[in-house]
Every structure is written in C-alpha cells, then in structure tokens.
C-alpha positions as CSV (number, residue, x, y, z in Angstrom):
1,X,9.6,-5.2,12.8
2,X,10.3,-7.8,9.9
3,X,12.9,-6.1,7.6
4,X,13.0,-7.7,3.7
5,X,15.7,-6.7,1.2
6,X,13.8,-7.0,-2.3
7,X,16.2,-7.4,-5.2
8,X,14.5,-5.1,-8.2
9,X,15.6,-6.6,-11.9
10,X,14.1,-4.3,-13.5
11,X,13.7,0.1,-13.2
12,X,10.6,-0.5,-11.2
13,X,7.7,-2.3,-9.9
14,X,4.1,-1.7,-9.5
15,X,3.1,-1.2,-5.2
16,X,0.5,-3.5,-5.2
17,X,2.6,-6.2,-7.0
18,X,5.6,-5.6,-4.7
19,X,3.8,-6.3,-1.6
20,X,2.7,-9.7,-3.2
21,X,6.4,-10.5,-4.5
22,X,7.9,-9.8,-1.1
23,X,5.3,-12.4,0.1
24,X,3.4,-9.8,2.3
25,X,0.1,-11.1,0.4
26,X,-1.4,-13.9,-2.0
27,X,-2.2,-11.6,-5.1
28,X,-2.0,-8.6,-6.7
29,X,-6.0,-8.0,-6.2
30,X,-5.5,-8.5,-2.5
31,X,-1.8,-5.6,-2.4
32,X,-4.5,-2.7,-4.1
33,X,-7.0,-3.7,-1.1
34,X,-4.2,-3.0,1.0
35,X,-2.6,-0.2,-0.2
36,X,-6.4,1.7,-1.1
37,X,-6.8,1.0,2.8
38,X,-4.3,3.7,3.5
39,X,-2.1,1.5,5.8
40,X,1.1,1.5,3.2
41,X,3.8,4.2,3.2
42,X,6.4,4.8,0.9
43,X,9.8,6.8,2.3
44,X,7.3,7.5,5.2
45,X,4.5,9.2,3.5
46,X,1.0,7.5,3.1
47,X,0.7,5.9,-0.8
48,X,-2.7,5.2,-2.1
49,X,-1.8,5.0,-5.8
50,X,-1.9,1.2,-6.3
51,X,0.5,0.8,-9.0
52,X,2.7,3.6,-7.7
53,X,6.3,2.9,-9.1
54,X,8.4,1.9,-6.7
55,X,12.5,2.1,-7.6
56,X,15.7,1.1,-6.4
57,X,16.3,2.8,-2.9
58,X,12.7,3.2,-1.8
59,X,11.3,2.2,1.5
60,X,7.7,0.6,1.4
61,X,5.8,-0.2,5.3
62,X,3.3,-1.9,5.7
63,X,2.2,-2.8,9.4
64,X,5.1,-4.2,11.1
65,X,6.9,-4.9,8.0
66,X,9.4,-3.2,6.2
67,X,11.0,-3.7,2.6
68,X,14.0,-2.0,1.1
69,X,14.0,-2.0,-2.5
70,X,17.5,-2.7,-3.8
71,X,18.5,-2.5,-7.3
72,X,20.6,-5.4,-9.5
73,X,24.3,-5.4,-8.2
C-alpha cells in the first residue's frame, strides 16, 4: 500500500481535489470520476459525495493508496 501524509493549510479540502493534490490523478474532472465510481473510502466507509469535505485527521483510500490528511503544525 503507498501511504501519503497530505499537509491541509487550510480547514478543509474538496475529495475530488485532494485526490488530484496528493498526485493520485491529473485533474479535478478525473478525482469526481473516481470517487462517483464508488472505489474511494473515507475513515473506511464508501464516499460518493465528490466535493465531500475532507479535514485534518481523515483517512481517504483509494485502491492501494492511502492518504492521511494532517493539519498545519
């Protein structure tokens, strides 16, 4: 499993935009195709709200990858 810490600078972040920011794909048109495919979990339970907000201390998966979203500090 490929683990990324994501440093959040600011209170939160849309889903689809976070998996493009932690480089998991191109653009933000390509993260809703992904996440509306019912393949991305958030603290282990399926998310398929697009621009879910995702905060400090969340877990988002997406195949084998995993990112921890850490807050500033």
């Amino acid at each position: 499993m490929t683990r990324i810490d994501f440093e959040l600078d600011r209170e939160f972040v849309a889903l689809n935009d976070l998996l493009r920011l932690a480089g998991l794909c191109d653009s933000g048109g390509m993260g809703k195709a992904i996440v509306a495919s019912g393949e991305v979990t958030v603290d282990g339970e399926v998310e398929l709200r697009k621009t879910a907000k995702i905060r400090a201390g969340q877990v988002v998966r997406w195949g084998d990858a995993e990112v921890r979203v850490r807050g500033p500090g």
